[in-house]
C-alpha positions as CSV (number, residue, x, y, z in Angstrom):
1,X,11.0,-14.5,18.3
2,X,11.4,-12.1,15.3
3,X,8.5,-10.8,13.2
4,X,7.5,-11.9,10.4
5,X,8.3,-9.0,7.4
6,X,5.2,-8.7,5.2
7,X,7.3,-8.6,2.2
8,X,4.2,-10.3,0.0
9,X,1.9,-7.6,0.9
10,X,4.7,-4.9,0.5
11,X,5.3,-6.2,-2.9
12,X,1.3,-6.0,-3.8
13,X,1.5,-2.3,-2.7
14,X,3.9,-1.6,-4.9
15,X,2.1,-3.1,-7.7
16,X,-1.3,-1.6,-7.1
17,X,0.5,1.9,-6.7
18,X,2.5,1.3,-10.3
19,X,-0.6,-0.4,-12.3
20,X,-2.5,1.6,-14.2
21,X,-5.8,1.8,-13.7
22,X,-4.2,3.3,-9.9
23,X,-2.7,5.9,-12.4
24,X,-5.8,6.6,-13.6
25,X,-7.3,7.2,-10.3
26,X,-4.4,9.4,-9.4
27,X,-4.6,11.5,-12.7
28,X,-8.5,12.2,-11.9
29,X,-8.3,12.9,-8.0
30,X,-5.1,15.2,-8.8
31,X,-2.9,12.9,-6.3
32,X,-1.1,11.4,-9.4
33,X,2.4,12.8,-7.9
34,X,1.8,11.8,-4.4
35,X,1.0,8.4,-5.5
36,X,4.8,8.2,-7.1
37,X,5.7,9.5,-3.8
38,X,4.6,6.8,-1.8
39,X,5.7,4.2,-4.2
40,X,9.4,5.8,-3.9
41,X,8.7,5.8,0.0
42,X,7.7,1.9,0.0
43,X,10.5,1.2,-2.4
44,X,12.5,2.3,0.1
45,X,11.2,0.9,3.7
46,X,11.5,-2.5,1.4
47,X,15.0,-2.0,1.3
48,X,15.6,-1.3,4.6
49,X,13.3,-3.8,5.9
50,X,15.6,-6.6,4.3
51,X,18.8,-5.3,6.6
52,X,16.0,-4.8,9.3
53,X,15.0,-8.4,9.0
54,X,18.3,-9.9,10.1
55,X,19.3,-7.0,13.1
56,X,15.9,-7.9,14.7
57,X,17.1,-10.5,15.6
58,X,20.0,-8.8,17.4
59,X,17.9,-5.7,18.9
60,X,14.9,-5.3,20.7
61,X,14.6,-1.7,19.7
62,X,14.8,-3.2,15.9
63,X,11.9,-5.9,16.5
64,X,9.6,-3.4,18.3
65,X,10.0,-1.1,14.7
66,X,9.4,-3.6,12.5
67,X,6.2,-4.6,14.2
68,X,5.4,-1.2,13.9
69,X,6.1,-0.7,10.3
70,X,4.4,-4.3,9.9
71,X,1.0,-3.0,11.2
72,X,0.9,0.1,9.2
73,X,1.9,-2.0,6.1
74,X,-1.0,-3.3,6.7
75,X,-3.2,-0.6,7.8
76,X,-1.7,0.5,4.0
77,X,-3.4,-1.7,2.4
78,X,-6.5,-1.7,4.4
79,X,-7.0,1.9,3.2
80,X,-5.8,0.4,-0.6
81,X,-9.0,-2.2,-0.1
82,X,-11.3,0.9,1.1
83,X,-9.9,2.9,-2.0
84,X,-10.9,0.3,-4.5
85,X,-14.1,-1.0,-3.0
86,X,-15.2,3.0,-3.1
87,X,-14.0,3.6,-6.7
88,X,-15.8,0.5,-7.7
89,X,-18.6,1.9,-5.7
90,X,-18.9,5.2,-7.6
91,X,-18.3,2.8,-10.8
92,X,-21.4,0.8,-10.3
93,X,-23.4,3.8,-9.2
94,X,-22.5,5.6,-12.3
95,X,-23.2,2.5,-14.8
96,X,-26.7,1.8,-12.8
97,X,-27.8,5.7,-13.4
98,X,-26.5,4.8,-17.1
99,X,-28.5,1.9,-17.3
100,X,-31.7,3.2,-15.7
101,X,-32.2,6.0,-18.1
């Protein structure tokens, strides 16, 4: 039986790497290019995972890669979840010291 492709989750990474306020985050940590880079990168393991999708079915070596590339997918946006729920973290902390004063 062939994997499934995360290509919904694939396609929110993608998204939360091009919106802004992830631009924002990249401008202030200094990782602003490296974000691009990994947007470039998961534009192009999309791609491949569409051909990917169909030869799985053919090879075993195929299958065992895209389960893989499916787990750090989402291991990806695990580490997206933690990011956010931190910088929302820091937000909070900062508008609570704000507010306190």
């Amino acid at each position: 039986m062939a994997e499934q492709i995360p290509f919904s989750l694939i396609e929110k990474l993608l998204m939360t790497l091009g919106s802004s306020i992830y631009g924002e985050i990249g401008l202030m940590y200094g990782v602003r290019n490296e974000l691009g880079k990994l947007q470039e990168k998961l534009s192009m393991i999309k791609a491949v995972l569409v051909d990917a999708e169909e030869q799985q079915q053919r090879s075993h070596a195929v299958a065992t890669w895209v389960q893989r590339l499916k787990d750090v997918v989402y291991d990806a946006d695990d580490l997206f979840d933690d990011f956010a729920t931190e910088e929302l973290r820091r937000k909070t902390d900062v508008q609570g010291r704000f507010a306190g004063q």
